[in-house]
Biopython code that builds the backbone (N, CA, C, O; Angstrom):
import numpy as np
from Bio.PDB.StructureBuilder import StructureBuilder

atoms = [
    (1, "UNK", "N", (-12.492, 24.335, -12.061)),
    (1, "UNK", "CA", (-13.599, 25.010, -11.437)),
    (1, "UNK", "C", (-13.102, 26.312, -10.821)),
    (1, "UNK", "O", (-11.977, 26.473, -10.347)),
    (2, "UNK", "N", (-14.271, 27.405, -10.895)),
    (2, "UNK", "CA", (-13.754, 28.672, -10.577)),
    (2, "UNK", "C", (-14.670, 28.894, -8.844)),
    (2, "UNK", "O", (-15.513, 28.159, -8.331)),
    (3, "UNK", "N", (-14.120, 30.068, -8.378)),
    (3, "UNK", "CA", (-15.176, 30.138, -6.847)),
    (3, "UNK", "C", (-16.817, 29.946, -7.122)),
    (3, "UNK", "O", (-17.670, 29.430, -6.400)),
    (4, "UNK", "N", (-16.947, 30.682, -8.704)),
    (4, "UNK", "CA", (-17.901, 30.601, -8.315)),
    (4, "UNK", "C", (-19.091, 29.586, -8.786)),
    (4, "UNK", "O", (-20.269, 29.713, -9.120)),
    (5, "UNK", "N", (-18.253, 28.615, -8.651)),
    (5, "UNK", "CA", (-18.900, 26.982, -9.261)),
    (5, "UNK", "C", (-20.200, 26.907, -7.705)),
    (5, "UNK", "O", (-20.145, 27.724, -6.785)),
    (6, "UNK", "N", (-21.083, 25.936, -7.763)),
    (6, "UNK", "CA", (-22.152, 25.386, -6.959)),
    (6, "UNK", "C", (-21.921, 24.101, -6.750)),
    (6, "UNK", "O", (-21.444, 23.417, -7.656)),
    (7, "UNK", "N", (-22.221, 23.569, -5.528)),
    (7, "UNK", "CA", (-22.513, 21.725, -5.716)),
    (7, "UNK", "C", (-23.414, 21.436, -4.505)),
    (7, "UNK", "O", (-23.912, 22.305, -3.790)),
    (8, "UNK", "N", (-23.543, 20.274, -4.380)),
    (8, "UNK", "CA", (-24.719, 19.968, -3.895)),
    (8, "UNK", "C", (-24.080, 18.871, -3.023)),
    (8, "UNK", "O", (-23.586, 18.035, -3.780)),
    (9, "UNK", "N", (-23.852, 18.468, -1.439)),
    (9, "UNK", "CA", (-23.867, 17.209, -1.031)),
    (9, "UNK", "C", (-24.855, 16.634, -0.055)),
    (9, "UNK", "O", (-25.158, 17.227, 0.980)),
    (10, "UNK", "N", (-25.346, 15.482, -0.400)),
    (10, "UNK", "CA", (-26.442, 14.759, 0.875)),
    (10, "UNK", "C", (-25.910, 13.488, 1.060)),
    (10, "UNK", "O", (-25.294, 12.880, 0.184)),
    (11, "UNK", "N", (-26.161, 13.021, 2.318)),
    (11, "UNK", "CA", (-25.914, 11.841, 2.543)),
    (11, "UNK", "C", (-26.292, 11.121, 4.087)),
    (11, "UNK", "O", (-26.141, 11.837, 5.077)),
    (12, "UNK", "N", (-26.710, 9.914, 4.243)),
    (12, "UNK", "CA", (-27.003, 9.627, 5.636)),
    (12, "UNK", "C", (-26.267, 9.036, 6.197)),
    (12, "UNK", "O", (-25.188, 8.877, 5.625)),
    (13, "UNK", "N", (-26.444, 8.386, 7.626)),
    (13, "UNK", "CA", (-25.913, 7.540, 8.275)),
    (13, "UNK", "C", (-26.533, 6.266, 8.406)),
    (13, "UNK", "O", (-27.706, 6.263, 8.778)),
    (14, "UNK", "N", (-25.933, 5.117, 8.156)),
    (14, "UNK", "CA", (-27.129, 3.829, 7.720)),
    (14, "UNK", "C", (-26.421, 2.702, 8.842)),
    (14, "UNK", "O", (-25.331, 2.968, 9.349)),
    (15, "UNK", "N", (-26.960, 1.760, 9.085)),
    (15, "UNK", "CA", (-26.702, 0.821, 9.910)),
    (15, "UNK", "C", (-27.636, 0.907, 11.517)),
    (15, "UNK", "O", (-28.234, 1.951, 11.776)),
    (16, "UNK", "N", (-27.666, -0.092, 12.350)),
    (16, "UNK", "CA", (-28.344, -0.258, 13.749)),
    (16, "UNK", "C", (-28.009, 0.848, 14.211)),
    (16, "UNK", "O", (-28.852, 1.683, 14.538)),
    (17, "UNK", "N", (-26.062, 1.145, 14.373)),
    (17, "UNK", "CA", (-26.344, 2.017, 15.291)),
    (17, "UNK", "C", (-25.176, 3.280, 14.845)),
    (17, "UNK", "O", (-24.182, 3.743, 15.405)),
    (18, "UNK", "N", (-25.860, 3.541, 13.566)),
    (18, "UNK", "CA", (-25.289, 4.395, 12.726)),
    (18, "UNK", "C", (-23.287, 4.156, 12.005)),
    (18, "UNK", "O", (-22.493, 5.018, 11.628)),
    (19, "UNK", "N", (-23.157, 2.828, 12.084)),
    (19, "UNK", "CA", (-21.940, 2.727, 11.819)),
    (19, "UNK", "C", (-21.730, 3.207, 10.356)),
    (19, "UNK", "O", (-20.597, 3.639, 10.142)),
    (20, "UNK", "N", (-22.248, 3.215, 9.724)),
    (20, "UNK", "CA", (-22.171, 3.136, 7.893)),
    (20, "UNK", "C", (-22.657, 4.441, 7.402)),
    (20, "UNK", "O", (-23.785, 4.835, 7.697)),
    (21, "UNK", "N", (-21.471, 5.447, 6.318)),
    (21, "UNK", "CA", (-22.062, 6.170, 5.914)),
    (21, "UNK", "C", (-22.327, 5.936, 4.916)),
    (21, "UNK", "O", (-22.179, 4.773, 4.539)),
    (22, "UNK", "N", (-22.874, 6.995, 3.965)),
    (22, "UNK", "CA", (-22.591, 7.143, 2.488)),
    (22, "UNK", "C", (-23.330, 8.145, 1.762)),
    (22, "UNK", "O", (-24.540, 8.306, 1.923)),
    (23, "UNK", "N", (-22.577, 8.868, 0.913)),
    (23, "UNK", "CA", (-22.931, 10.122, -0.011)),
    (23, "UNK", "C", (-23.038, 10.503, -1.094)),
    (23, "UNK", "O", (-22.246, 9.824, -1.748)),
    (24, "UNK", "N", (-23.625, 11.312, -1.852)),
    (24, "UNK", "CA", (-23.064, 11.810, -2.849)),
    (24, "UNK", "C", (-23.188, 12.943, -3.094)),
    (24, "UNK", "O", (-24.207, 13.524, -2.721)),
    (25, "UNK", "N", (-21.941, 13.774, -3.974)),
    (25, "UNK", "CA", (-22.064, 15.423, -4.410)),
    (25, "UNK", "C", (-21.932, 15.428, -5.765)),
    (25, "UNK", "O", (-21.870, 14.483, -6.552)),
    (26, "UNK", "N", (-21.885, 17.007, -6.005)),
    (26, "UNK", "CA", (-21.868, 17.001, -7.015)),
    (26, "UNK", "C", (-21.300, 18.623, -7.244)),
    (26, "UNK", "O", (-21.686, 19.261, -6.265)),
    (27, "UNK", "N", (-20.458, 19.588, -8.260)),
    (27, "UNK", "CA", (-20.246, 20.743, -8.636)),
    (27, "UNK", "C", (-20.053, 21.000, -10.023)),
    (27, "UNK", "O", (-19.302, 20.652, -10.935)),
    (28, "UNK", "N", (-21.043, 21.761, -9.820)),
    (28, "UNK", "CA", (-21.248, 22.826, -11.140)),
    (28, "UNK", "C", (-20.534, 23.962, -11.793)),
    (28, "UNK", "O", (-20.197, 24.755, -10.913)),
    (29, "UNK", "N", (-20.270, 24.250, -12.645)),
    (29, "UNK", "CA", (-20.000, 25.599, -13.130)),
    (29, "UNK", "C", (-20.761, 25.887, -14.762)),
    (29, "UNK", "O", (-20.527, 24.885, -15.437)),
    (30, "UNK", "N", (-21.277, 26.540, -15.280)),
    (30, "UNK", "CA", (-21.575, 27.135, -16.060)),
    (30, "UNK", "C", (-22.855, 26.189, -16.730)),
    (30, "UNK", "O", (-23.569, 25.507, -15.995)),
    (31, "UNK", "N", (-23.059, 26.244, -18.333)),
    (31, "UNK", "CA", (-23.866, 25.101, -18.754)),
    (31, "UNK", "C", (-23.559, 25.107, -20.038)),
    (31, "UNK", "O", (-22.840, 25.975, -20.533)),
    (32, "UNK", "N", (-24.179, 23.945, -20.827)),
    (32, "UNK", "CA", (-24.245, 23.891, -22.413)),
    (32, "UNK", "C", (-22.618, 23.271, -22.373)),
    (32, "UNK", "O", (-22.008, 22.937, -21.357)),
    (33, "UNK", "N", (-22.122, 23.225, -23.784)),
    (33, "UNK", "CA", (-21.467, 22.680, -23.941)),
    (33, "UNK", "C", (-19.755, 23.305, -22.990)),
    (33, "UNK", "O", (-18.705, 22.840, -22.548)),
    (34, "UNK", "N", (-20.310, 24.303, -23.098)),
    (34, "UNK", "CA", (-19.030, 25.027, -21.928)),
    (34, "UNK", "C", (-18.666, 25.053, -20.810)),
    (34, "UNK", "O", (-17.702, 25.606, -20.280)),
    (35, "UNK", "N", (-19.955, 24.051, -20.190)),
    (35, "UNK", "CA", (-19.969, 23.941, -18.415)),
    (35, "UNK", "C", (-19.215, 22.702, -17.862)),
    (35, "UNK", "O", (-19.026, 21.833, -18.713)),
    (36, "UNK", "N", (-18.798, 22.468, -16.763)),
    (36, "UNK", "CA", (-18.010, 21.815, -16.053)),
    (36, "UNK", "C", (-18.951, 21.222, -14.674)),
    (36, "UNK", "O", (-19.590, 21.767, -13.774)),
    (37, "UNK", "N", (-18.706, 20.100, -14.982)),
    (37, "UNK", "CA", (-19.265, 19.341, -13.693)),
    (37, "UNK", "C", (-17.937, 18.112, -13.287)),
    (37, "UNK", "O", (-16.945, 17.649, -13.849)),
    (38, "UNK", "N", (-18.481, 17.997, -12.278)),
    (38, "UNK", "CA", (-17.652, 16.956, -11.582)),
    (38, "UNK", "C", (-18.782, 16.494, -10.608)),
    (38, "UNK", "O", (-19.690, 17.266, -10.303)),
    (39, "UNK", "N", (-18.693, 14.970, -10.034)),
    (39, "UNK", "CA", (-19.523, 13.942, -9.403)),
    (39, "UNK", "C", (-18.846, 12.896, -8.874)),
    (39, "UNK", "O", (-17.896, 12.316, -9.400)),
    (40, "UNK", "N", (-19.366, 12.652, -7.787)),
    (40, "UNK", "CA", (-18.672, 11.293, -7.088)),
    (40, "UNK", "C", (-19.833, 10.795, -6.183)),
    (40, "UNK", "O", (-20.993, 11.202, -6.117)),
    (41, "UNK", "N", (-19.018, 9.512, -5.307)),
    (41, "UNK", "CA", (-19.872, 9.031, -4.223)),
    (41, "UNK", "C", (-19.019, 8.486, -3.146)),
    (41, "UNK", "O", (-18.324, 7.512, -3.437)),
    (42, "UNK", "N", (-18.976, 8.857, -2.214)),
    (42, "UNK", "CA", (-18.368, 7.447, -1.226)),
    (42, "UNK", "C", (-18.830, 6.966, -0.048)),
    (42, "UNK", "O", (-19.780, 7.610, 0.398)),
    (43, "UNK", "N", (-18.527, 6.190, 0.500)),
    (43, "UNK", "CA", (-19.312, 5.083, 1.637)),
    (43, "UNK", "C", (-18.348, 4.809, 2.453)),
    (43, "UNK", "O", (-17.215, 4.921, 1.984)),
    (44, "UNK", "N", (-18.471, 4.411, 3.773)),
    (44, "UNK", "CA", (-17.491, 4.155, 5.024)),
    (44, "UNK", "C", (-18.300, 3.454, 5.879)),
    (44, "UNK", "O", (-19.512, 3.631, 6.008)),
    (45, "UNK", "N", (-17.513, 2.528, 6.557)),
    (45, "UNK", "CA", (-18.032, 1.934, 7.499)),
    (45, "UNK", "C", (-17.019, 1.663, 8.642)),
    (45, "UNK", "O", (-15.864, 1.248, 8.544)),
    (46, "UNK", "N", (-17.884, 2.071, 9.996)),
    (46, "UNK", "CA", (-16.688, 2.276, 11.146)),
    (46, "UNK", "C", (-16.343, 1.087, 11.747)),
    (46, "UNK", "O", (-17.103, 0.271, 12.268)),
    (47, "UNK", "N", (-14.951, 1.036, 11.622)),
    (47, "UNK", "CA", (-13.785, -0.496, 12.386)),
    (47, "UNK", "C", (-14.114, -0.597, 13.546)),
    (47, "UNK", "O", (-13.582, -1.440, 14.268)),
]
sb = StructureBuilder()
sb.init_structure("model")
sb.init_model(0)
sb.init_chain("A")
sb.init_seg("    ")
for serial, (resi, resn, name, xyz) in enumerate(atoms, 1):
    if name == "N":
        sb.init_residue(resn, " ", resi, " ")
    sb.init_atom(name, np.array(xyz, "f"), 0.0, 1.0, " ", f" {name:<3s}", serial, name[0])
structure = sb.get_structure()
């Protein structure tokens, strides 16, 4: 990925009293068969 790739992240805080997160993003660069993405997700919960 180059600077001038894009991505996108949202995510909330879940549980009574907000112990638990979890997200997902995402980054872009270009499109069609020449473009580059990358994607994930992750989740946490506080000890």
């Amino acid at each position: 990925m180059s600077a001038g790739a894009t991505g996108v992240l949202s995510g909330a805080l879940f549980g009574p009293n907000a112990d638990e997160v979890g997200a997902l993003w995402s980054v872009n660069e270009g499109s069609g068969a020449n473009g580059k993405t990358a994607f994930g997700m992750f989740g946490a919960t506080k000890q």
